[in-house]
N, C-alpha and C positions, 0 to 999 in steps of 0.2 A: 387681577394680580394679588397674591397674598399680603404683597407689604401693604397697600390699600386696604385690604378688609382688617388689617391688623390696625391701619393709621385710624380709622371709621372706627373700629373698636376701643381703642384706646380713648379719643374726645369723648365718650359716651362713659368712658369708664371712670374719668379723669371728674366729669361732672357729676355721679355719682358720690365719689367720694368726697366733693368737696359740701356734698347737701346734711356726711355725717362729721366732718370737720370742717373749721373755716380757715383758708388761705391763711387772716391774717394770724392766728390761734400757731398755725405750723409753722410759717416764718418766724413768729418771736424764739420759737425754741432750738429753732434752726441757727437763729445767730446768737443763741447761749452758748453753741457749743466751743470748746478751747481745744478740745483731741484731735482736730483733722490731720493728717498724716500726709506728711508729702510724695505725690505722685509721680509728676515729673522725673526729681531728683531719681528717684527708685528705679526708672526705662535710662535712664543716662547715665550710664558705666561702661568701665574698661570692655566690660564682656558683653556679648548679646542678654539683654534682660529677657525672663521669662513672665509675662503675665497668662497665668492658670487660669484658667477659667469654669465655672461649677456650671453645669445648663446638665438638666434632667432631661428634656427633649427638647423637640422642635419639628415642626410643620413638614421640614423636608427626609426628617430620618425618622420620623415618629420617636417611642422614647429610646431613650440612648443610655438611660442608667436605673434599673426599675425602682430599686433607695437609693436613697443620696442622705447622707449624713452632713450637714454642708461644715459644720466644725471640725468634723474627721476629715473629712477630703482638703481643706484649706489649712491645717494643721498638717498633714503630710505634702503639699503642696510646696507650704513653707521651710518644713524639715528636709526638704530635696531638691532647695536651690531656687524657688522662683523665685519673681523682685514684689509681686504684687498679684492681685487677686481677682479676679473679675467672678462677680455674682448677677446671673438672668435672673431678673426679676418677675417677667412677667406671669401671670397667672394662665390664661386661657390656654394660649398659643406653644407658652415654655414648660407651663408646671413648675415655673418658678413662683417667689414670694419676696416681702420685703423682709419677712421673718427669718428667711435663707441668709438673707444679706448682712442681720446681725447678729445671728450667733457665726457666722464667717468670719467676720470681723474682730467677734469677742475672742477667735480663738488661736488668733494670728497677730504678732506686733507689725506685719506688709498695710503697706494701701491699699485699699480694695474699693474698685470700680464697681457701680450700680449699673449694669445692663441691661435698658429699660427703650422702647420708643418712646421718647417724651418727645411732648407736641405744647406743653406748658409750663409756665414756671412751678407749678403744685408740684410738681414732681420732683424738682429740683429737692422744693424743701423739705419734702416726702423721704425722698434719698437718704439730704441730712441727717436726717431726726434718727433714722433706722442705721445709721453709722457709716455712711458712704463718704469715703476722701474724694471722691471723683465719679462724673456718671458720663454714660455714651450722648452723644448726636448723634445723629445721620442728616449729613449736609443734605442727599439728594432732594428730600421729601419735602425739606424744610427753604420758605425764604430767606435772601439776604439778611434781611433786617430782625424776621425772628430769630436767625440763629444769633446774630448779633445780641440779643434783645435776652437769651438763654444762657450764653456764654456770658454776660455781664453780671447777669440773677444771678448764676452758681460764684463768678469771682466774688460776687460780696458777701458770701455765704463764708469765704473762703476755700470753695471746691475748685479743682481743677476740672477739664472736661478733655474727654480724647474722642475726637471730631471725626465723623467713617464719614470717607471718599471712595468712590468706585471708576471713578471716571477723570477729566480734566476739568471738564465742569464744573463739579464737585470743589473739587481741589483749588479752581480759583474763588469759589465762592466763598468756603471756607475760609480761604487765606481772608479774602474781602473782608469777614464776620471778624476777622482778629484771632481764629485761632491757633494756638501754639500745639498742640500734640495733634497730629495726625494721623488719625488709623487709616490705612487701603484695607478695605475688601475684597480678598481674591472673588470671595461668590458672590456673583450675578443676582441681588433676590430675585430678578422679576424672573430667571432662568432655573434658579441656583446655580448654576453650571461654573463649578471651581477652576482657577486659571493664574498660577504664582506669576504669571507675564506678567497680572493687572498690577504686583507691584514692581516691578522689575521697570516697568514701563513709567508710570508716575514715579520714580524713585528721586530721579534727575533733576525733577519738577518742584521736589519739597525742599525750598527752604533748608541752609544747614544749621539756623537758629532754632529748628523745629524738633520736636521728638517726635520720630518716625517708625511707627507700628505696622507690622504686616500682620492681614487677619485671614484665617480660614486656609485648611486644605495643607497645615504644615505637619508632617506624621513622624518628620526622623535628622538626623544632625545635619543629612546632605543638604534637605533644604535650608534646615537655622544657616546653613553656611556661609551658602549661597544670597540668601538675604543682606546674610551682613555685611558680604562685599559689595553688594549693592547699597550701601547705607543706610541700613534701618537699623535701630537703637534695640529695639524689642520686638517681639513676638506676639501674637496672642493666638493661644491654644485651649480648646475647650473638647470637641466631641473626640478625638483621638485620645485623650485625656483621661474622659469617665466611661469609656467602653474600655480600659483597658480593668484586671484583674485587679490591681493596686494602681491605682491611681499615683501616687507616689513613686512609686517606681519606674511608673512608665515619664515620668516629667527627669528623673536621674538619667533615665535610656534617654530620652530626648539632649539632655545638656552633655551628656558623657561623647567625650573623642571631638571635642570643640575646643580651641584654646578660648572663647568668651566662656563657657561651661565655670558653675558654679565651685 
C-alpha cells in the first residue's frame, strides 16, 4: 500500500535529518516563537470555512499543477475568502517543501497548516521553525499513545493539530488521543477511492465541541452545502483548487451562491 511505503519512507527521512540538525537545536527555536496564528478560531465561524490547500502533486493523480508559486497561490487563496491555508510538504511523494510552507505563510495574515506524514515529534518542530500554526495527523497509522504523545509536543509548541479520520476507528482513537479538530477523509488511501458518505457518515459521531473538517473530493457549492448541513465547520480543498486556471477564482466559484460563502 502507498501510505506504507510513504510511512517507511518518511522514518528513514525523518533520521536523516536529524544527523544534519539536532532535535534539541529545533525545539529551542521552535518555542522562541511568539507569531503562531490561531487555527481553530479561523474553521469556527458563522459560515462554512475554507481551508486551501497548495499540493503540486500526488502519487494518485501524478502532478496536478506543473509551477506553483506557493506566495501567489496562498495570496489569492486569501484575497477570495478562505479561512486558512494548508501547505503539502512532503518532498518525494508531493513535490512539496518546507520552503513552500514559508513563504505561504510570509504572504498571507490566515493560519496555515503543515501537511506532512509525521511519524515524530522532529517534525513537529520542523513545521514550527518553517512557520506552521498547525500540522496534520493521521490517526489511522498512528498509535493511541503516539498520537497522544504528538498532539501534546505540537500543544507546547503552541500549535494546534487537525487529526484525519477515515473510519470509526479512527475517530475513537483520535478522540481517546485528546483531539479537538477533526479532519474525515473522503479518500480511502489504501484505495484512493473518493466517497463524501465517509463524512456524512462519521459526522454524527464528532463531538459538537470539535472543529469538523471534511477532506477530499469536494469540486462545487452543492457539496460545501451539503457538508454543512451535516455539521462540519470547514472544508479542506486542495487538487480541484490548483488544476483550476486561477486558483483564486476557482476558491470565489467554490464559496459563491452559499450563505456561509465569504
Amino acid at each position: 500500500m502507498i501510505l506504507d511505503t510513504i510511512l517507511r519512507h518518511k522514518r528513514d527521512e525523518v533520521s536523516e535529518r536529524k544527523k544534519a540538525r539536532s532535535f534539541a537545536s529545533l525545539r529551542r527555536e521552535a518555542e522562541e516563537r511568539t507569531d503562531v496564528r490561531p487555527f481553530r478560531e479561523a474553521l469556527r465561524r458563522e459560515h462554512l470555512a475554507l481551508l486551501a490547500e497548495i499540493k503540486k502533486a500526488s502519487p494518485s493523480a501524478g502532478v496536478i499543477r506543473g509551477v506553483v508559486h506557493p506566495a501567489e497561490i496562498a495570496a489569492a487563496y486569501e484575497a477570495n475568502g478562505a479561512s486558512a491555508v494548508s501547505v503539502v510538504t512532503d518532498a518525494r511523494f508531493f513535490q512539496g517543501s518546507l520552503e513552500a510552507l514559508r513563504e505561504a505563510r510570509a504572504a498571507v495574515r490566515l493560519p496555515v497548516l503543515c501537511k506532512e506524514f509525521i511519524v515524530d515529534p522532529y517534525q513537529i518542530a520542523e513545521a514550527s521553525v518553517h512557520g506552521a500554526d498547525a500540522f496534520l495527523l493521521l490517526a489511522g497509522p498512528l498509535l493511541r499513545a503516539e498520537l497522544a504523545d504528538l498532539l501534546a509536543f505540537g500543544r507546547a509548541l503552541g500549535l494546534e493539530a487537525l487529526v484525519e479520520v477515515h473510519c470509526g476507528k479512527d475517530l475513537d482513537e483520535a478522540l481517546a488521543a485528546g483531539a479537538e479538530t477533526i479532519g474525515v477523509n473522503n479518500r480511502d488511501l489504501a484505495t484512493f477511492r473518493v466517497d463524501l458518505g465517509v463524512s456524512l457518515a462519521l459526522a454524527p459521531a464528532i463531538p459538537p465541541d470539535a472543529v469538523r473538517v471534511s477532506e477530499s473530493g469536494i469540486r462545487g457549492p452543492e457539496e460545501a452545502r451539503l457538508l454543512r448541513a451535516a455539521g462540519f465547520d470547514a472544508i479542506l480543498v486542495g487538487e480541484h483548487l490548483m488544476r483550476a486556471p486561477s486558483p483564486g477564482d476557482a476558491v470565489r466559484r467554490l464559496l459563491e451562491g452559499t450563505e456561509w460563502g465569504s
